[in-house]
C-alpha positions in Angstrom: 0.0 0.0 0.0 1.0 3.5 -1.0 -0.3 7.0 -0.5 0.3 9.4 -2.5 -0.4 13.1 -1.0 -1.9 15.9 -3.4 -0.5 19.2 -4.3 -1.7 21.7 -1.7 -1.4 25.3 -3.0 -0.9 24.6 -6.8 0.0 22.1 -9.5 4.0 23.0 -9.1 4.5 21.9 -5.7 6.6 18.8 -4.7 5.2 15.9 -3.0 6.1 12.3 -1.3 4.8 9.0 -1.6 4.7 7.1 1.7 4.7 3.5 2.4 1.8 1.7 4.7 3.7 2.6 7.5 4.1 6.7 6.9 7.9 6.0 5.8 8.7 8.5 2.5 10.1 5.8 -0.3 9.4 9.0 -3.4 9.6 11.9 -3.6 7.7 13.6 -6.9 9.0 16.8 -8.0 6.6 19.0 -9.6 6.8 21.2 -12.6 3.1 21.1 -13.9 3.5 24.5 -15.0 5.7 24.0 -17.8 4.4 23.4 -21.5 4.2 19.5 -21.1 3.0 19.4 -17.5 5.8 16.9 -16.2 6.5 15.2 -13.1 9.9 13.4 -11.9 9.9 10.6 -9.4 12.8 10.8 -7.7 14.7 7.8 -4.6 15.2 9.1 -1.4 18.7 9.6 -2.9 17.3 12.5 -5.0 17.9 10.4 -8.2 15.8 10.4 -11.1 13.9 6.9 -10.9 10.6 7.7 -13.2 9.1 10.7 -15.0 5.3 11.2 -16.6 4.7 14.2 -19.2 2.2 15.2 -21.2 2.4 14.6 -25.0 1.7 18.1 -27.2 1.1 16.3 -30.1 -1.5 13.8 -29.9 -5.7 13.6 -30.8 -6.2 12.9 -27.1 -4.8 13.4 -23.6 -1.9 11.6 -23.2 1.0 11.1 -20.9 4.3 9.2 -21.6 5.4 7.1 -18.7 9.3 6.7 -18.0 10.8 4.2 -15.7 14.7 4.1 -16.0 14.9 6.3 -18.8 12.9 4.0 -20.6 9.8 4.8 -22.4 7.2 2.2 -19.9 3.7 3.4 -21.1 1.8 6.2 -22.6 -1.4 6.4 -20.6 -4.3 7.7 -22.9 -8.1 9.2 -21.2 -10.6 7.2 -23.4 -12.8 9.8 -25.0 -16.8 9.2 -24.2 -17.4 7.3 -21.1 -20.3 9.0 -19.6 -20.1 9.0 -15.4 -16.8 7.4 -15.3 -13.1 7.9 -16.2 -11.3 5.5 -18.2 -7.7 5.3 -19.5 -5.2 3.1 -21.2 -2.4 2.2 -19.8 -0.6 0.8 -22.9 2.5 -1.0 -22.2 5.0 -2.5 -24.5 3.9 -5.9 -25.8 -0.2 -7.1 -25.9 -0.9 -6.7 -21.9 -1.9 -3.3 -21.9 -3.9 -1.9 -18.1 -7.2 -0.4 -18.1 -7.8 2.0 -15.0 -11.3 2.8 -14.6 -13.3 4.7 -11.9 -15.8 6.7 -10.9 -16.4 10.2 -11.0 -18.4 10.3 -7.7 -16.6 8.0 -5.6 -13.1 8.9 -6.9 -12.7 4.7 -6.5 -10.3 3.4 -9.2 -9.6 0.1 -10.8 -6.7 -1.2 -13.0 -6.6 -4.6 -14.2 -4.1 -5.9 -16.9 -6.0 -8.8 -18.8 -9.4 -8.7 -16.9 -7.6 -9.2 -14.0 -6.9 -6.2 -10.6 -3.4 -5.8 -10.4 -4.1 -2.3 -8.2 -6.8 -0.5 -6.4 -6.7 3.8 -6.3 -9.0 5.4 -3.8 -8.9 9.1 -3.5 -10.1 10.4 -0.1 -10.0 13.5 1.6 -8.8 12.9 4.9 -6.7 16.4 5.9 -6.3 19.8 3.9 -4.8 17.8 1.2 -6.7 15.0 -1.4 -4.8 12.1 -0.3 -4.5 9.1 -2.7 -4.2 5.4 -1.5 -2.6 2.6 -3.7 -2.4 -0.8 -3.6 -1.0 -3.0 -5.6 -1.2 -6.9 -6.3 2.2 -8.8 -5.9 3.9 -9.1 -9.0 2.8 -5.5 -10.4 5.3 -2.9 -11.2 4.4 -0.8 -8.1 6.7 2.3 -10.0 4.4 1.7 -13.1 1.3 2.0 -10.7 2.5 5.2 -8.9 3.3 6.8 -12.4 0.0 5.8 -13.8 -2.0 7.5 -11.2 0.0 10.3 -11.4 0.0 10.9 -14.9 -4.1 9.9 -14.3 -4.4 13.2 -12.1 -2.8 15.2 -14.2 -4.9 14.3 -17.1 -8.3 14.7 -14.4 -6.6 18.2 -13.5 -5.6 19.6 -16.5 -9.7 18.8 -18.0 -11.0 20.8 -15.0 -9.1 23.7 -14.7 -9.4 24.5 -18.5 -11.6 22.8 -19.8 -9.0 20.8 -22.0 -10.4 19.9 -25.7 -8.8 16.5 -25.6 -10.3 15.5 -22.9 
């Protein structure tokens, strides 16, 4: 289980992701303010472990996942899905992830092959919108933590203005 605190004041702000037991194992440096809205994971040493930004050229939102260096994903918003939010989370090879969730409950879903490899649930339980995280052994928890990331981007950036891709 992970938790992933919100920005407080503004999209720019750092942040860390906490284990089940409060312990800081990320730390994401924000620079959503910058033409491809892009976040760095960084180790508690301060390296560069993961990145998500935003793709300018593309029909729909989409974010670019890197773990390593390494392009991991691209995570897409699916275009119509009345009452709920959907995405691709399209990997390298045929086993792409599918988070889905509802707009309501802020409860989300990701399943790779029809099967849950992670659970999001977005509560607000201080000053801040806190996210929890969990994910199934055997799941990239990195790949997880990026996806939701670049997923709260893609929520943000639709509701503040009103993005035409989304």
């Amino acid at each position: 289980m992970f938790v992933i605190r919100e920005r407080f004041f503004s999209l720019g702000d750092d942040f860390d992701v906490l284990d089940e037991h409060g312990a800081k194992v990320l730390h994401v440096d924000g620079k959503v303010f910058t033409v491809r809205d892009k976040l760095v994971i960084e180790d508690l040493n301060g390296d560069e472990v993961a990145s998500v930004h935003r793709q300018l050229i593309a029909l729909r939102q989409t974010y670019e996942i890197r773990i390593g260096g390494e392009k991991a994903a691209e995570l897409r918003k699916k275009l119509f899905t009345p009452f709920r939010d959907k995405f691709t989370i399209d990997v390298p090879g045929p086993h792409d992830l599918e988070m889905k969730g509802d707009l309501t409950d802020h409860e989300y879903v990701i399943e790779q092959d029809g099967q849950e490899v992670a659970a999001v649930s977005k509560r607000w339980l201080t000053m801040r919108d806190t996210y929890a995280v969990r994910v199934s052994p055997g799941t990239d928890p990195l790949l997880i933590i990026a996806s939701v990331l670049a997923m709260d981007l893609a929520l943000d950036r639709a509701n503040q203005i009103g993005d035409p891709n989304d």
